[in-house]
DRENDO-1510 file (C-alpha; in Angstrom, 1 decimal, always signed):
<recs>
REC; n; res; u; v; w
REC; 1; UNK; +94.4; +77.3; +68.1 .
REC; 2; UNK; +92.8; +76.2; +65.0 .
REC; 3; UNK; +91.1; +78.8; +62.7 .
REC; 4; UNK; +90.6; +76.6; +59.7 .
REC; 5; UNK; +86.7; +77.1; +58.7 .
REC; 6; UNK; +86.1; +79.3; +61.6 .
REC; 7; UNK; +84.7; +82.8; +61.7 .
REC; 8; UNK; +86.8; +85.0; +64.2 .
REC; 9; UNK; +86.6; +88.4; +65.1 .
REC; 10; UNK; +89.9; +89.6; +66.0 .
REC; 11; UNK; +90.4; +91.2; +69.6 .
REC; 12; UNK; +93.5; +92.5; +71.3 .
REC; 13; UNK; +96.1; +90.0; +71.7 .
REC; 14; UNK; +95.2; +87.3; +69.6 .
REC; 15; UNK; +97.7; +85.2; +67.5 .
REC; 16; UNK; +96.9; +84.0; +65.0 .
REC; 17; UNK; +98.1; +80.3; +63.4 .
REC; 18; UNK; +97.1; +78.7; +59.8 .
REC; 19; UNK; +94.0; +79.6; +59.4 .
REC; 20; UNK; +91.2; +80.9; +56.9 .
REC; 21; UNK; +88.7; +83.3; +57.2 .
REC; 22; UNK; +85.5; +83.0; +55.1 .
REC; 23; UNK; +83.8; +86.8; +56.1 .
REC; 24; UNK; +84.7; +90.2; +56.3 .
REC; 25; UNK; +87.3; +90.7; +59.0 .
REC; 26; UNK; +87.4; +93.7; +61.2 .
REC; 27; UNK; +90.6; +93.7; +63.7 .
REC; 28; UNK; +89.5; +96.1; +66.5 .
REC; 29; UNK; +92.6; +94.7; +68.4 .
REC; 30; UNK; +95.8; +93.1; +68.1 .
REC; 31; UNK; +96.6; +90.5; +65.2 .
REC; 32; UNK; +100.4; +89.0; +65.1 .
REC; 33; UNK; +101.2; +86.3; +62.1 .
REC; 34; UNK; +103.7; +84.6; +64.1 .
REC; 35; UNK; +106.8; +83.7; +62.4 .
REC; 36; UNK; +106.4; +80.4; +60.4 .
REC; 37; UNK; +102.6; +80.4; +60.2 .
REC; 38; UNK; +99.8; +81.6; +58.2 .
REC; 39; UNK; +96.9; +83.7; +58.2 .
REC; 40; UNK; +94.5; +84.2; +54.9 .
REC; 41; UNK; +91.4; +86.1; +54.5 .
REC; 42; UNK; +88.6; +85.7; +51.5 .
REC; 43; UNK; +86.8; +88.2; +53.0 .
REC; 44; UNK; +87.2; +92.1; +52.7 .
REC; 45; UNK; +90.2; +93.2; +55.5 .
REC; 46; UNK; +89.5; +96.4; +58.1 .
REC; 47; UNK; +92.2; +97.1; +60.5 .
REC; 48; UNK; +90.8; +99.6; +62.3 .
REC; 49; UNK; +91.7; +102.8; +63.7 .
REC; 50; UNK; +92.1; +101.2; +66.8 .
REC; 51; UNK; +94.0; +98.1; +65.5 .
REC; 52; UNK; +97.2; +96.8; +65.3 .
REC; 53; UNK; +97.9; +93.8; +62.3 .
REC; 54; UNK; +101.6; +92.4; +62.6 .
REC; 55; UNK; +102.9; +90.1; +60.2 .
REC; 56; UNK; +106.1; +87.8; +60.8 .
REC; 57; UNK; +104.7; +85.3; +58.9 .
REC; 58; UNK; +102.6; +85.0; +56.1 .
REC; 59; UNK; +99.8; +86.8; +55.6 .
REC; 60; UNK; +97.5; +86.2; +52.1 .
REC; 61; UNK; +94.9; +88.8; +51.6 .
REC; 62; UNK; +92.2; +87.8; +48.6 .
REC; 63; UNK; +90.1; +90.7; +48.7 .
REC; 64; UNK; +90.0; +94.2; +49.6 .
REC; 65; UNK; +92.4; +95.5; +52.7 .
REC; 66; UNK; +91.9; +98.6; +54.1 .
REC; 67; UNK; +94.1; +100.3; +56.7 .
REC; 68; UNK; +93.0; +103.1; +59.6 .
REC; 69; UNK; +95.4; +101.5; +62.3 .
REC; 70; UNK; +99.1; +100.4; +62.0 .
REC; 71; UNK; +100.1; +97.6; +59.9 .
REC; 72; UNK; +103.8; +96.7; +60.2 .
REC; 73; UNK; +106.2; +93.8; +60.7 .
REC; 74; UNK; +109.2; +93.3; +63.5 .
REC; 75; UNK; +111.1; +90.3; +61.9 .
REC; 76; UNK; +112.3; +89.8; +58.0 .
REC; 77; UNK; +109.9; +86.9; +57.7 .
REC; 78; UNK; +107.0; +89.1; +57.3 .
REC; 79; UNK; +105.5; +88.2; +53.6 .
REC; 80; UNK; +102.2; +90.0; +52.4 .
REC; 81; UNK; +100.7; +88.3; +49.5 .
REC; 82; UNK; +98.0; +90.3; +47.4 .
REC; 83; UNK; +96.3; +87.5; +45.6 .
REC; 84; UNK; +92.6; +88.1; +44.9 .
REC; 85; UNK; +89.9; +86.7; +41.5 .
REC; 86; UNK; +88.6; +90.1; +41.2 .
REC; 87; UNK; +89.7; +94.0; +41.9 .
REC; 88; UNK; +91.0; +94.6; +44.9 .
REC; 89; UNK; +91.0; +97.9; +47.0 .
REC; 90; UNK; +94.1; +98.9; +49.0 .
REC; 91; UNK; +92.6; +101.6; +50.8 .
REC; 92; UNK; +92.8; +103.8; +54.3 .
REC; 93; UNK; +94.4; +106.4; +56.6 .
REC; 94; UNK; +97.3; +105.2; +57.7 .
REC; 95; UNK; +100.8; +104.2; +56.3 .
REC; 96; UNK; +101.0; +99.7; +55.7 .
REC; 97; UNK; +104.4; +98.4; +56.2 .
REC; 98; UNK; +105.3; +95.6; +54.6 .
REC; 99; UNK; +108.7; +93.7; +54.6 .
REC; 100; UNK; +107.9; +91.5; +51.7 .
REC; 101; UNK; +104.6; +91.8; +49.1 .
REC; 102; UNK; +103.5; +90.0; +46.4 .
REC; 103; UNK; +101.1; +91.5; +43.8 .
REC; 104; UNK; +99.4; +88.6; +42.0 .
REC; 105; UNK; +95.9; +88.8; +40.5 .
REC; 106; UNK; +95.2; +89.2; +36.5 .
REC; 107; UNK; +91.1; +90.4; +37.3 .
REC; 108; UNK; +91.9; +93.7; +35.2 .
REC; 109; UNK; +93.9; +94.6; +32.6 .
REC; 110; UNK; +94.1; +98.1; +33.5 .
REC; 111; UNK; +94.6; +97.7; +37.4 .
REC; 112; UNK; +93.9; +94.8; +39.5 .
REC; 113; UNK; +94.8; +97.0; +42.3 .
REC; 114; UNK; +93.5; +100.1; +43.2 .
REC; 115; UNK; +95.6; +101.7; +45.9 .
REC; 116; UNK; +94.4; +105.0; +47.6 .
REC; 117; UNK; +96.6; +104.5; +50.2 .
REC; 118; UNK; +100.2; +105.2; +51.1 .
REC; 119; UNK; +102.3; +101.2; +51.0 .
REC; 120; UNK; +105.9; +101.1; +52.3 .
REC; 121; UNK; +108.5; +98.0; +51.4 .
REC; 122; UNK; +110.9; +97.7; +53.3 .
REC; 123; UNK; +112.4; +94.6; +50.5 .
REC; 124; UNK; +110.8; +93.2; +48.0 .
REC; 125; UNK; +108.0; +93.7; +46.5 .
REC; 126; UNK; +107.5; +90.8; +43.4 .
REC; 127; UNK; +105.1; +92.2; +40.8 .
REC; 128; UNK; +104.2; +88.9; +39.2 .
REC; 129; UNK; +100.6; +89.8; +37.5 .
REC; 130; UNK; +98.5; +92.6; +37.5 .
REC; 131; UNK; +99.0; +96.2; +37.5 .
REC; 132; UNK; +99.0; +98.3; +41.0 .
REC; 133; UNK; +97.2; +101.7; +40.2 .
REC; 134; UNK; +98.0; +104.7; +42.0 .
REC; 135; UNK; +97.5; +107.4; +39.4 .
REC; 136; UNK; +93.6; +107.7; +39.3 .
REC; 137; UNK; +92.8; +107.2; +43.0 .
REC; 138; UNK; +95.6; +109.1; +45.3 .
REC; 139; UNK; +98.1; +106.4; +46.8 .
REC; 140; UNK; +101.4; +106.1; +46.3 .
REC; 141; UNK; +104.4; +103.4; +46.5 .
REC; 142; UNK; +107.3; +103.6; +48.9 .
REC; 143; UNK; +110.1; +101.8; +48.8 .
REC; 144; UNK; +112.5; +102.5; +51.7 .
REC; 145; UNK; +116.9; +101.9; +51.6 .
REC; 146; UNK; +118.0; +98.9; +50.2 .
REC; 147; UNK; +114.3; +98.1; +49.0 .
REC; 148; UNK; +113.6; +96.5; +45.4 .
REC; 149; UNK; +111.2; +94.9; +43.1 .
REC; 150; UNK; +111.1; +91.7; +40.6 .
REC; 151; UNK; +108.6; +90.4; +38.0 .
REC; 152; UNK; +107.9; +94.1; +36.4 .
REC; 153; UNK; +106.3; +93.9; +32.8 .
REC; 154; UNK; +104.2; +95.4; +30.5 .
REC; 155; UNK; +101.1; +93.6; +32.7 .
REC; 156; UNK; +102.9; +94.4; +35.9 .
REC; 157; UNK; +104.4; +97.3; +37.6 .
REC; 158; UNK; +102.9; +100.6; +38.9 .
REC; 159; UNK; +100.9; +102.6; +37.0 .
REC; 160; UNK; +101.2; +106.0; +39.2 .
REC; 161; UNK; +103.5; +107.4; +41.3 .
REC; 162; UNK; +106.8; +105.6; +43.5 .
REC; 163; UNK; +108.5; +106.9; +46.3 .
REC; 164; UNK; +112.4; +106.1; +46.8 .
REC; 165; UNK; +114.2; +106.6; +50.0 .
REC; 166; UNK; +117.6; +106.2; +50.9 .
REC; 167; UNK; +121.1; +106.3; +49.3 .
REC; 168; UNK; +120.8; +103.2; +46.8 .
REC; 169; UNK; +120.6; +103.3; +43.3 .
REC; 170; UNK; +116.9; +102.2; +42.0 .
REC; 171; UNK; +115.6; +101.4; +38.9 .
REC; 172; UNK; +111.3; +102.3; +39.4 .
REC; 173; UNK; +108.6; +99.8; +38.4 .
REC; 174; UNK; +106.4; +102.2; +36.7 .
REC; 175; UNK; +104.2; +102.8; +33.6 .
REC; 176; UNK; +101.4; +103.5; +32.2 .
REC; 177; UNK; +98.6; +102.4; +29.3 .
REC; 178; UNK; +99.5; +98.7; +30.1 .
REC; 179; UNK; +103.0; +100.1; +29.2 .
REC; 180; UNK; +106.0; +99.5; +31.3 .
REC; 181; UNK; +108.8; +102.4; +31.1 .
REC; 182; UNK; +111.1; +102.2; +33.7 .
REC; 183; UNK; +113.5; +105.4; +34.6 .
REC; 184; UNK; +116.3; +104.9; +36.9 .
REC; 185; UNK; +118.8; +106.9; +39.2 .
REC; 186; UNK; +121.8; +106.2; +40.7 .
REC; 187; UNK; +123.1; +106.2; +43.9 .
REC; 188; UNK; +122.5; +109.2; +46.2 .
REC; 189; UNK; +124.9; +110.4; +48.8 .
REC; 190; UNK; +122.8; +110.1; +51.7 .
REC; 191; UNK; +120.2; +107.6; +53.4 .
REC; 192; UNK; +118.0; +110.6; +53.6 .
REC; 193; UNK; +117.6; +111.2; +49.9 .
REC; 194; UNK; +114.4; +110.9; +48.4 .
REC; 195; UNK; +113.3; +111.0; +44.8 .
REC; 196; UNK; +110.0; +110.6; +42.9 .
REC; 197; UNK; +109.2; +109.3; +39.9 .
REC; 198; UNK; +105.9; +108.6; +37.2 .
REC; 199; UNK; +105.8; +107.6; +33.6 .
REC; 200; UNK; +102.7; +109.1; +31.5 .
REC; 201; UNK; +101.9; +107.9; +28.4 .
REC; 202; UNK; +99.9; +111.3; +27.6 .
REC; 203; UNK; +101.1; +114.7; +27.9 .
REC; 204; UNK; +101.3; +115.6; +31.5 .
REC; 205; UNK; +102.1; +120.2; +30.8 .
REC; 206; UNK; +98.6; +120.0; +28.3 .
REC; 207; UNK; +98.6; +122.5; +25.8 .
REC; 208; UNK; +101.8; +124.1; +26.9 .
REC; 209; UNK; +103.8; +122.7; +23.9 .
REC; 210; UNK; +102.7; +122.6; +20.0 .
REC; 211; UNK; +102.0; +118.8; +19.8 .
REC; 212; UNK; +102.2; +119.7; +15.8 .
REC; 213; UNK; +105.5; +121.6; +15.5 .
REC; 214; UNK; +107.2; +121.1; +18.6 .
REC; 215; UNK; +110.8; +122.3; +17.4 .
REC; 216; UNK; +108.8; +125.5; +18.1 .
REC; 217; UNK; +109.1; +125.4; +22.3 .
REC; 218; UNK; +112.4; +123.8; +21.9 .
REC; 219; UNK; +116.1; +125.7; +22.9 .
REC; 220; UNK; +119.6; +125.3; +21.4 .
REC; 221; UNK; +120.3; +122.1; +19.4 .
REC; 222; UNK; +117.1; +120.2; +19.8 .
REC; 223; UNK; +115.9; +119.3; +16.9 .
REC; 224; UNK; +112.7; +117.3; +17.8 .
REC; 225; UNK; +111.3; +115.7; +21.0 .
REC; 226; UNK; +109.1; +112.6; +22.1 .
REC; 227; UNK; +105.3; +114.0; +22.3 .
REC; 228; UNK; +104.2; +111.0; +23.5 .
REC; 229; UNK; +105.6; +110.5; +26.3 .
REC; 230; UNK; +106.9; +111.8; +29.2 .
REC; 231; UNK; +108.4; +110.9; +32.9 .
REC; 232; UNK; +108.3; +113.3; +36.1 .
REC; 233; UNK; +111.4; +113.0; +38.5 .
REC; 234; UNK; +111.9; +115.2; +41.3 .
REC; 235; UNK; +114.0; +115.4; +44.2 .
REC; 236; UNK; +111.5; +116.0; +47.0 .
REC; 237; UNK; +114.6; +115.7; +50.3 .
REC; 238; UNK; +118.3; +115.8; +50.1 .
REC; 239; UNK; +120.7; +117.5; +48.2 .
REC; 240; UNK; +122.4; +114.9; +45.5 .
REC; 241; UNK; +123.0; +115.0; +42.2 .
REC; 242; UNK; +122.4; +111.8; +40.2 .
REC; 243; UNK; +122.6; +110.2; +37.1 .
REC; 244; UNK; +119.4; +110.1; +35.8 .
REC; 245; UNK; +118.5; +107.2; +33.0 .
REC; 246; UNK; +115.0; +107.0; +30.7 .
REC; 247; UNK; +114.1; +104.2; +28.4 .
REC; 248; UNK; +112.8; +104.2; +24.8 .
REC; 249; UNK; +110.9; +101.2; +23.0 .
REC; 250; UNK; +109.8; +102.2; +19.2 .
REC; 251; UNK; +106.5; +101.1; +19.3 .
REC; 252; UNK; +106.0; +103.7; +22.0 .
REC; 253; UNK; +108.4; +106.5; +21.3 .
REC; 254; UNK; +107.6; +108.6; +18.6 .
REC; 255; UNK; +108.3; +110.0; +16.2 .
REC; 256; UNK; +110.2; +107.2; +15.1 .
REC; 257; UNK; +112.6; +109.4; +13.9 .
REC; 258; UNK; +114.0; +109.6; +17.5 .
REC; 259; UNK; +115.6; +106.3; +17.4 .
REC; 260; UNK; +116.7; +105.9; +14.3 .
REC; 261; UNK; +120.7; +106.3; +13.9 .
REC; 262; UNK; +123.0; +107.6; +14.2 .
REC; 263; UNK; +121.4; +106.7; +17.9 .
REC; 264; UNK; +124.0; +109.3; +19.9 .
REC; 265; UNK; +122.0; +111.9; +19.0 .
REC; 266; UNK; +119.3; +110.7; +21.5 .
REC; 267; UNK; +119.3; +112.9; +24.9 .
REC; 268; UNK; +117.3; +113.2; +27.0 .
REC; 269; UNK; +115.3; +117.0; +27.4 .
REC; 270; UNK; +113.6; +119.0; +29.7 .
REC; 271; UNK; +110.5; +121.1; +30.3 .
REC; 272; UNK; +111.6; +124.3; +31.6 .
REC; 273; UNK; +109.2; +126.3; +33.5 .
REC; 274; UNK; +110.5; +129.8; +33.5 .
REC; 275; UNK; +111.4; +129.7; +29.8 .
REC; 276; UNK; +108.7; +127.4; +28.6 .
REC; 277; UNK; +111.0; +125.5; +26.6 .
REC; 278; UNK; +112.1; +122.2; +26.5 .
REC; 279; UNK; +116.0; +122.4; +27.3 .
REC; 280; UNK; +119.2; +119.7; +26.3 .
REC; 281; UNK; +120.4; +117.9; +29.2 .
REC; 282; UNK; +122.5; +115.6; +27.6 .
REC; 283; UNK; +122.5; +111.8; +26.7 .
REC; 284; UNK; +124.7; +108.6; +27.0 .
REC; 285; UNK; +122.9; +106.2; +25.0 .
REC; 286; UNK; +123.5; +102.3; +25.5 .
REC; 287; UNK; +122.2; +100.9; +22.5 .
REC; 288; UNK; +121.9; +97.4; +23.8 .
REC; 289; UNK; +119.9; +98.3; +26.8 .
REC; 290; UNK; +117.5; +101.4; +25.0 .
REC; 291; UNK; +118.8; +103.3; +27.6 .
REC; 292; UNK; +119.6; +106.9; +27.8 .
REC; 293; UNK; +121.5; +108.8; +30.7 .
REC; 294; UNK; +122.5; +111.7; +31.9 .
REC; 295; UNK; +123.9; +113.3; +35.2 .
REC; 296; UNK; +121.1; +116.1; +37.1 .
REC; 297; UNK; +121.7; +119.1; +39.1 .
REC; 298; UNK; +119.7; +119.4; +42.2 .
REC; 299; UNK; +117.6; +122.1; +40.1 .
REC; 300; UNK; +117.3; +120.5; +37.0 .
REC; 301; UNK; +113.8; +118.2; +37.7 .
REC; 302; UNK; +110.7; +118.1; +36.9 .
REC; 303; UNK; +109.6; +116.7; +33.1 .
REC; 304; UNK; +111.4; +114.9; +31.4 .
REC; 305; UNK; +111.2; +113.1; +27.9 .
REC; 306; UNK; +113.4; +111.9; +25.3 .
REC; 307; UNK; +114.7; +114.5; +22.1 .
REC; 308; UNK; +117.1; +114.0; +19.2 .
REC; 309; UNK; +119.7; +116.8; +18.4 .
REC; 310; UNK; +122.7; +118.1; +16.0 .
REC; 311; UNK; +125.9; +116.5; +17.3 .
REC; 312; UNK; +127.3; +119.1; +14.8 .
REC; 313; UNK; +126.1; +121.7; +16.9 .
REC; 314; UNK; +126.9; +120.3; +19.9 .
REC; 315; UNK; +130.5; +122.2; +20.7 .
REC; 316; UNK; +130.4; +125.5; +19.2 .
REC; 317; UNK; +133.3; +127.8; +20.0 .
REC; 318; UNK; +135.8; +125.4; +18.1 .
REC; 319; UNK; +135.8; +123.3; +21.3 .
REC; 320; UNK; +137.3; +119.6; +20.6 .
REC; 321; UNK; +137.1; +116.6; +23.6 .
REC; 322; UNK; +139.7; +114.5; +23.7 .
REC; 323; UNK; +138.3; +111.1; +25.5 .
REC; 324; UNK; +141.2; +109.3; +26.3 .
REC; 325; UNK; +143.6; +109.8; +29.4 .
REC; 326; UNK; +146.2; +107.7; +30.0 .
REC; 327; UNK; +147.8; +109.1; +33.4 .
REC; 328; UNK; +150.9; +107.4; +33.3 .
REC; 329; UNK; +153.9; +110.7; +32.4 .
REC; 330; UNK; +154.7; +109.8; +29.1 .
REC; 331; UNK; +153.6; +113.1; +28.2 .
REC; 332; UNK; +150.8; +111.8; +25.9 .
REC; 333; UNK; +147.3; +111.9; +26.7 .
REC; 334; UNK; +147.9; +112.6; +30.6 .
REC; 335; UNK; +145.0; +114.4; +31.4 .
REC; 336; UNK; +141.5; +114.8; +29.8 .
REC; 337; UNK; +142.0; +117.5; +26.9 .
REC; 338; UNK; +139.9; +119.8; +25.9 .
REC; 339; UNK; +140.9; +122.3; +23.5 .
REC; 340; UNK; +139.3; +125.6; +23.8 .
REC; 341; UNK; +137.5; +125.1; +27.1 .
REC; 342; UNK; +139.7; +127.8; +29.1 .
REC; 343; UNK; +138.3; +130.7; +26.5 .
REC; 344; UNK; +134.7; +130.3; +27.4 .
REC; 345; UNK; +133.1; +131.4; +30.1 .
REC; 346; UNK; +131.3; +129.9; +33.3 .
REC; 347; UNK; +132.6; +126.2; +32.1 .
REC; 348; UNK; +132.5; +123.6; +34.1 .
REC; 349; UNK; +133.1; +119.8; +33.8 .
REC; 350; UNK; +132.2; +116.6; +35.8 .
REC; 351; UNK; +133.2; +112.8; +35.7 .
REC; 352; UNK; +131.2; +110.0; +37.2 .
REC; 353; UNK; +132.3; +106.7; +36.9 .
REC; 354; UNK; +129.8; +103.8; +35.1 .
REC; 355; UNK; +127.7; +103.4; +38.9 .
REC; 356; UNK; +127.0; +107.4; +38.3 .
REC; 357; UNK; +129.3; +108.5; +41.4 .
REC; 358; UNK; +131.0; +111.6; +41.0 .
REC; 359; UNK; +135.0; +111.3; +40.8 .
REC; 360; UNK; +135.7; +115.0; +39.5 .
REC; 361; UNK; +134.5; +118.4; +39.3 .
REC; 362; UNK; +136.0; +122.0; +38.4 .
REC; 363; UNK; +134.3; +125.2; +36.9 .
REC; 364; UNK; +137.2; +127.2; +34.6 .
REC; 365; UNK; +138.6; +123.7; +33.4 .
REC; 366; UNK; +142.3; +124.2; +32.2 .
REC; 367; UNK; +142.6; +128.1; +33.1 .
REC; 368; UNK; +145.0; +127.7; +36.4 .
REC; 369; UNK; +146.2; +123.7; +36.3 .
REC; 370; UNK; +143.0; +122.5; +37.3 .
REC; 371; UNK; +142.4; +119.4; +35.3 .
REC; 372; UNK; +141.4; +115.6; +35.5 .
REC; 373; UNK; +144.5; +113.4; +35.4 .
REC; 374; UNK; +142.7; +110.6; +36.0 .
REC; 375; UNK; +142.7; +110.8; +39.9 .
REC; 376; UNK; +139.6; +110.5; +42.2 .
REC; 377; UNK; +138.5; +113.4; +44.3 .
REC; 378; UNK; +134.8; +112.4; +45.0 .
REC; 379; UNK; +133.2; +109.9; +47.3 .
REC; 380; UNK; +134.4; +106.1; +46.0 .
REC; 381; UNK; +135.3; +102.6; +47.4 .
REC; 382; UNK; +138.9; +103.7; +47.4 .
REC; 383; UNK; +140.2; +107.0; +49.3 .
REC; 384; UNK; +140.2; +110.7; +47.6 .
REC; 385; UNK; +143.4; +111.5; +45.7 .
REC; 386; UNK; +143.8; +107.8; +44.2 .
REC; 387; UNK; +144.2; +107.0; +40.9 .
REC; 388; UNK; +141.0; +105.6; +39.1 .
REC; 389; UNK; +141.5; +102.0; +37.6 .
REC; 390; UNK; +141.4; +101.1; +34.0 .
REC; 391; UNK; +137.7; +101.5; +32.9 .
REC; 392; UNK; +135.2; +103.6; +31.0 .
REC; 393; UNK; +133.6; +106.5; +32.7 .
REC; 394; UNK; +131.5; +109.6; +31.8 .
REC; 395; UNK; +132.0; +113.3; +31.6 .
REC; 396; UNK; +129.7; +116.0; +31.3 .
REC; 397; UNK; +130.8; +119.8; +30.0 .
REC; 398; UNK; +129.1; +122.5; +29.9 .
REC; 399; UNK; +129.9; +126.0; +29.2 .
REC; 400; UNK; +128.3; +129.5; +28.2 .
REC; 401; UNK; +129.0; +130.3; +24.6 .
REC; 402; UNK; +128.0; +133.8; +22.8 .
REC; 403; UNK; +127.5; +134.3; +19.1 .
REC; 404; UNK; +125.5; +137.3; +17.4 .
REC; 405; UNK; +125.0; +138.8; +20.8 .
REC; 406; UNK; +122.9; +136.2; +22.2 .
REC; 407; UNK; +124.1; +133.5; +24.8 .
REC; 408; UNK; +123.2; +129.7; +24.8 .
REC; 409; UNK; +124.2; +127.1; +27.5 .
REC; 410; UNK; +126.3; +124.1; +26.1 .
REC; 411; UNK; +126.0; +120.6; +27.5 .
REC; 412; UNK; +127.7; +117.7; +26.2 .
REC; 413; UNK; +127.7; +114.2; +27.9 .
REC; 414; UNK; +129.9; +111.7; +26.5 .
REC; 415; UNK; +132.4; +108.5; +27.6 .
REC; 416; UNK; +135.6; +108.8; +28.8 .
REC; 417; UNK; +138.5; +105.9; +28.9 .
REC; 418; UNK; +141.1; +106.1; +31.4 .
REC; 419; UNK; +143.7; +103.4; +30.4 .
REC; 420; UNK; +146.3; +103.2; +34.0 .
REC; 421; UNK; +148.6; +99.9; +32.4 .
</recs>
């Protein structure tokens, strides 16, 4: 059946072949792209409450698509390519599955696509021009297990928020102000995990911190924060903990001050609610990259941006961390040292090696034995209870420590080399 120049309405069972529609389509029915062929529209796009639009093949959509009825796909084939000369509206009720989507117009600068709806990817989704907007009109962006992106830049990604599912580690297209600032997690424990994330390029808690002296809502050794920015990541199903990494640029990240050396003393900080402070959770910086990191508990989300402190005050209570471990009985350097730890109360330290999987954990490091000689007990490649190979990997402490009658939390995140030869 060819389409080519023709008008159709679509009705329940019709397939559809290459073709081009040159109205507004309304699909009361059943549409199915068969695998290997084509269907376009330059016309605005209903699917109906009543409708059904599958695509196994290649579907290119150059105006606005709305969505009351179930889009989906049953084959890997399925490729939905968003490719309009002006705005276009991704609107409606109901939930559009796509296996693979291409975002491709350059109409606006500030959002060629306006989505109000809820868009799931199931693979790929390749943002080669034009910004998908969420953020001012209520939709969001899904990507399920496995899912990914390509093609994010300053002039494409989502500006809003993005949905991840599943037990992969993800790095999220998003941004904001024409501004692409990614922030990344690693992988979760379980397929069920889901975590949420949005960049703002404004202050998202409004008047809640001095924008002038800001070291005055600040705890512990923070000695200045980012007011310019800021990301939101929360864990909204599952119980994992992750390593959480945020980006910096200087042209964005200010005061400048932030990233200027020595660049260690970048980590990333907090807003906490119940104190109204903004709180140290640590930082591994990789320099090359402009990334910082840092492992989360499951109560530690919300806002996040990026905060300079004193290394010098980093370990009070004379603690000292010894990074190396070389596990091999020599008596030297067999297990991670760290003088002090034992005296202070309600320690506890973690290791995760460089894909952000926990290896190790203890609370009351070093009082009874219990220390990290280098062996895994967490959830790897290779069985529990096996030695680690040669590598660099990550540790975070943290402890309680009391001086002058008041109590402060610790955390320090730093590298750890385990050297097996």
């Amino acid at each position: 059946m060819n389409l080519k120049n023709k008008i159709v309405s679509a009705t329940a069972g019709l397939l559809f072949g290459v073709g081009s529609l040159i109205a507004q389509t309304a699909n009361t029915g059943e549409m199915v792209v068969m695998p290997g062929t084509q269907f376009s529209t330059v016309g605005d796009f209903n699917n109906t409450n009543t409708a059904s639009f599958i695509n196994d093949g290649e579907a290119f959509i150059y105006a606005n698509f709305n969505n009351e009825g179930v889009v989906d796909f049953t084959t890997t084939d399925g490729y939905t390519r968003f490719q309009g000369s002006a705005v276009q509206q991704l609107s409606g009720g109901s939930i559009s599955y796509f296996y693979d989507v291409l975002f491709d117009n350059v109409s606006s600068s500030t959002g060629s696509f306006e989505l109000s709806s809820e868009i799931s990817i199931d693979n790929e989704a390749n943002f080669n021009e034009g910004i998908v907007k969420n953020d001012d009109f209520g939709g969001l962006v899904i990507f399920e297990d496995n899912a990914n992106h390509t093609g994010v830049f300053d002039e494409s990604h989502v500006d809003g928020v993005v949905k991840k599912n599943g037990d992969d580690s993800f790095i999220y297209p998003i941004g904001d102000a024409q501004l692409f600032r990614h922030a990344a997690i690693s992988a979760p424990d379980d397929i069920t995990d889901t975590f949420t994330a949005k960049y703002y390029f404004e202050n998202p808690i409004g008047n809640i911190v001095d924008g002038e002296t800001p070291t005055s809502s600040v705890a512990g050794v923070i000695t200045m924060i980012d007011m310019a920015e800021f990301w939101t990541v929360t864990n909204d199903a599952g119980s994992s903990d992750v390593l959480l990494t945020l980006s910096w640029d200087e042209s964005t990240t200010t005061p400048l001050a932030i990233a200027s050396d020595p660049q260690t003393a970048i980590h990333i900080v907090r807003w906490d609610e119940a104190q109204q402070l903004w709180v140290d959770e640590g930082g591994i910086v990789d320099v090359a990259n402009k990334t910082v990191s840092t492992p989360l508990q499951l109560d530690h989300y919300g806002i996040f941006t990026l905060g300079r402190v004193k290394e010098e005050l980093i370990l009070p209570g004379d603690v000292v961390v010894y990074n190396g471990v070389t596990p091999n009985g020599d008596g030297l350097n067999d297990y991670f040292l760290i003088d002090n730890i034992q005296n202070l109360a309600n320690n506890n330290v973690q290791i995760f090696n460089r894909w952000g999987v926990k290896v190790f954990e203890t609370n009351n490091y070093d009082s009874a034995g219990n220390v990290f000689d280098g062996y895994s007990e967490g959830r790897l490649t290779i069985s529990g209870n096996d030695q680690l190979p040669t590598g660099t990997y990550y540790y975070v402490l943290s402890y309680d420590f009391t001086d002058n009658d008041s109590t402060q939390r610790v955390k320090k995140a730093g590298y750890l080399y385990i050297t097996t030869e």
